[in-house]
C-alpha positions in Angstrom: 0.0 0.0 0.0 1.0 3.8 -0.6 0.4 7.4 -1.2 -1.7 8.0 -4.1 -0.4 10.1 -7.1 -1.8 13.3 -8.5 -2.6 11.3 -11.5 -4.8 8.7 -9.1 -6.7 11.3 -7.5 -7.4 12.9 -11.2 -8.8 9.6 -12.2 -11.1 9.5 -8.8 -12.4 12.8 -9.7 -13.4 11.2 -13.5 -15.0 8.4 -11.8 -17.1 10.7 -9.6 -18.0 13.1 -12.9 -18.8 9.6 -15.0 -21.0 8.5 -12.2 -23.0 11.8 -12.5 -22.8 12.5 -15.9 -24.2 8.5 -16.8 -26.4 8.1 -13.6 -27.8 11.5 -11.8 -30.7 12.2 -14.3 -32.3 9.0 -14.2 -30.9 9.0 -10.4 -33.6 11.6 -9.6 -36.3 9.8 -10.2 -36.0 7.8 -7.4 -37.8 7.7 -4.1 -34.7 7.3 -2.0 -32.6 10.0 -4.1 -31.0 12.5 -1.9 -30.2 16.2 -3.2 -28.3 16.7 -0.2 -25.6 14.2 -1.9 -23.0 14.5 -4.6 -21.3 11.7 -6.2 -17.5 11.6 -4.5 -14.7 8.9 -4.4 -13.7 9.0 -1.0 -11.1 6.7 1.4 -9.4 5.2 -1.7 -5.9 3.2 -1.6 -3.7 2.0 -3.4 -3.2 -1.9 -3.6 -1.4 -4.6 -5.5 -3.3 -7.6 -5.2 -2.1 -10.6 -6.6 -5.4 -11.5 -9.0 -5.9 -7.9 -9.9 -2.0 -6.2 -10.0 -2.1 -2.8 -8.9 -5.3 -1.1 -8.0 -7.7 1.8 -6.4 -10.0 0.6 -4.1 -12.0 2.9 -1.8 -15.9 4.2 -1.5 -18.1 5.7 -4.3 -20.6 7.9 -2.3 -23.7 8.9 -4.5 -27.0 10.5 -4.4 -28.6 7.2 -3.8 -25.8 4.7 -2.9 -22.4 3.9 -1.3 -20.2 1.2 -3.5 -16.8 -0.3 -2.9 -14.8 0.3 -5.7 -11.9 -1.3 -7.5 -10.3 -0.3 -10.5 -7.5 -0.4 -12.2 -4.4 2.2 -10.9 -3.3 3.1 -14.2 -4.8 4.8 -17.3 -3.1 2.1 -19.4 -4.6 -0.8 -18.3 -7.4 -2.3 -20.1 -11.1 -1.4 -17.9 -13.3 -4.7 -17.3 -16.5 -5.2 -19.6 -19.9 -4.4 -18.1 -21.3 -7.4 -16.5 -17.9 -9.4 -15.8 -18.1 -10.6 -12.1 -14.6 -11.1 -9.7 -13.7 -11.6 -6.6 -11.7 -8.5 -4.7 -9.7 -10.1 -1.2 -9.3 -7.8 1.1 -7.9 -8.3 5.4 -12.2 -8.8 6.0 -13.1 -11.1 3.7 -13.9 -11.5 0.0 -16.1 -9.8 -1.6 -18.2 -10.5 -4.7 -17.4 -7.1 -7.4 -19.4 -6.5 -10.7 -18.0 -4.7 -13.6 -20.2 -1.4 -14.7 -19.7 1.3 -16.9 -19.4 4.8 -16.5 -19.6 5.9 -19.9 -17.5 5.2 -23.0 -14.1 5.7 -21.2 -14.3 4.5 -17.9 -15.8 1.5 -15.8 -14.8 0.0 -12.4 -15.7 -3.3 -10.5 -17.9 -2.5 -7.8 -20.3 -3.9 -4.7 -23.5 -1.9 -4.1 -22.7 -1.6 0.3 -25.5 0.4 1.3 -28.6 1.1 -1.8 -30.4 3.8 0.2 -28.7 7.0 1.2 -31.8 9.0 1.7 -31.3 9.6 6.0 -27.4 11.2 5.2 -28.1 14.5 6.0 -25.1 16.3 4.5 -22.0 15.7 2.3 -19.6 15.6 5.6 -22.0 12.8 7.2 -21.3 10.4 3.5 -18.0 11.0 4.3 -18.0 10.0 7.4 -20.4 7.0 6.9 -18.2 6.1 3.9 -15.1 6.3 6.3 -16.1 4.1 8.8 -16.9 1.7 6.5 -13.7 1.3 4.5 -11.7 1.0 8.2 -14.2 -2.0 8.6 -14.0 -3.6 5.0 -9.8 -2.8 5.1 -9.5 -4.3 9.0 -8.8 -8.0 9.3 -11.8 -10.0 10.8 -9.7 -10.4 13.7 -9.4 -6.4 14.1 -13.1 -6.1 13.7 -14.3 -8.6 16.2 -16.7 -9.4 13.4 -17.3 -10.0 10.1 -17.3 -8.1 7.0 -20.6 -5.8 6.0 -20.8 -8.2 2.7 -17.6 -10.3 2.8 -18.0 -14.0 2.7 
């Protein structure tokens, strides 16, 4: 694990804007859509994992949900195809990851944690919420005294 580049947080930022530029029309539509909310990548690291190589993963915090996140650390490296399924291993457990699209240009695997952000009251409380998730999802199960919110 280490510090992530200028470059990284750039590509963050691009997932966030793909998110709302491919999902926060039809987003608004929904019952449990909250206004209050932006999309944001937020408590993202940097990982080499042995089936994956080197990659982001961290918390997508949107209008209506909160996904953990893998994808690839590098522009260069080719993006999974929508509907591809993997496994991510993390110190908490394993985790079951789809591939989606975020437009033409970018895609990342992901896990829907919580579907219903409506009660988050501001941006600083997804944060936070998103926070104290990852420290759960990165801690081993021994850490935790429990298991993983999704991990098997």
């Amino acid at each position: 694990m280490h510090a992530l580049t200028p470059e990284q947080y750039q590509r963050l930022r691009r997932l966030a804007e793909a998110w709302t530029a491919s999902h926060l029309r039809e987003s608004k539509s929904l019952s449990h859509f909250n206004p209050r909310l932006a999309a944001d990548a937020l408590c993202f690291q940097c990982y080499r994992l042995p089936e994956h190589g080197e990659q982001l993963v961290g918390a997508l915090v949107t209008p209506v949900s909160l996904w953990l996140v893998m994808l690839p650390a590098g522009d260069t490296e080719p993006m999974p195809l929508a509907g591809e399924c993997c496994t991510l291993s993390l110190p908490s457990g394993r985790y079951p990851m789809e591939a989606v699209a975020l437009g033409e240009s970018l895609g990342c695997w992901r896990l829907v944690l919580l579907d219903d952000l409506a009660d988050v009251a501001t941006r600083q409380d997804a944060s936070r919420l998103a926070q104290r998730l990852m420290e759960r999802v990165m801690a081993s199960a021994q850490q935790s005294g429990e298991t993983s919110p999704r991990g098997e």
